[in-house]
C-alpha positions in Angstrom: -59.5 -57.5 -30.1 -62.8 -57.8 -32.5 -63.3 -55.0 -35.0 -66.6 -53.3 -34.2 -67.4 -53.0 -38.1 -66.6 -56.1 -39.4 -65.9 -59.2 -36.5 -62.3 -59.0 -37.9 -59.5 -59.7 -35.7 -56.9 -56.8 -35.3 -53.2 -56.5 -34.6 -50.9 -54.1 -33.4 -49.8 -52.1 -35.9 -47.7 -49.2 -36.4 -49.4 -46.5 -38.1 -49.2 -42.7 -39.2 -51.9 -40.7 -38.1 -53.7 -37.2 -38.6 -53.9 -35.5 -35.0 -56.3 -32.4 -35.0 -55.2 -30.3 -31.6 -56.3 -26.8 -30.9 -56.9 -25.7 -34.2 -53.3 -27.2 -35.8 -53.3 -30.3 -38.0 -50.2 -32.8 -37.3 -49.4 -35.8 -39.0 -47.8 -38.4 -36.4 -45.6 -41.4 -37.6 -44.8 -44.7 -36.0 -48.2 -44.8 -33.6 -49.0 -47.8 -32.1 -52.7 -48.6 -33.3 -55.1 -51.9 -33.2 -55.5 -52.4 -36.8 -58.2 -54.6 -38.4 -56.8 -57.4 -40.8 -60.0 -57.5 -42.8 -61.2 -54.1 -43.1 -58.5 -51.9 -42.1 -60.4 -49.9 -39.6 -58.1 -48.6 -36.9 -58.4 -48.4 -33.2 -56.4 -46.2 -30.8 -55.9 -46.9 -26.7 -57.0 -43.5 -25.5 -53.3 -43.1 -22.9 -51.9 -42.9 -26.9 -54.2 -40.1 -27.8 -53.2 -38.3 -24.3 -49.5 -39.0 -24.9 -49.8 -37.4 -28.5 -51.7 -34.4 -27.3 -49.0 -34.0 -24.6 -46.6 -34.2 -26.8 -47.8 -31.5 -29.1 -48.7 -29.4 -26.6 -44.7 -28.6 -25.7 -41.8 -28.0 -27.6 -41.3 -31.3 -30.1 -39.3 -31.7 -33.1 -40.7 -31.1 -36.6 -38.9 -33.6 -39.0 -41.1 -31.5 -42.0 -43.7 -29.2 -43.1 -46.1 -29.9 -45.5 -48.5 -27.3 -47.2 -52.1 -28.5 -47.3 -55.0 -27.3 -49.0 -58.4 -27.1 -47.6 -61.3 -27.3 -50.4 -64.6 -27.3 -49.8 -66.4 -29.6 -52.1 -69.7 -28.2 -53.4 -68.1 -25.1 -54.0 -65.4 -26.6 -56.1 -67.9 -28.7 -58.4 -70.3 -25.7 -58.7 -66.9 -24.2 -60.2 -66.6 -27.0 -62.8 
């Protein structure tokens, strides 16, 4: 496949990814993705995206939990 962005060639890759679904933030390893060898933009089949969201949607194992912080920039430099 072409990248859109660039006219790069991509490859199958696998890939970790950050899956927003219903308000809950996962990180999901080992995704298959079309990556781009020149500028590393990514591309996704959507029956992946469906399988994720299916996944998440009933009971999956959590290998970890990670604590994230939300900032919101123009209030943290008005700070500084």
């Amino acid at each position: 496949m072409i990248c859109d962005f660039c006219g790069g060639e991509t490859r199958l890759k696998k890939v970790k990814r950050s899956h927003w679904l219903e308000h809950n933030l996962d990180i999901i390893e080992d995704v298959d993705a079309e990556v781009c060898s020149e500028c590393g933009e990514r591309y996704f089949h959507a029956k992946t995206l469906d399988a994720i969201d299916t996944l998440l949607r009933r009971q999956h194992l959590v290998r970890e939990k990670l604590n994230v912080e939300v900032i919101n920039l123009p209030q943290a430099m008005a700070q500084q």
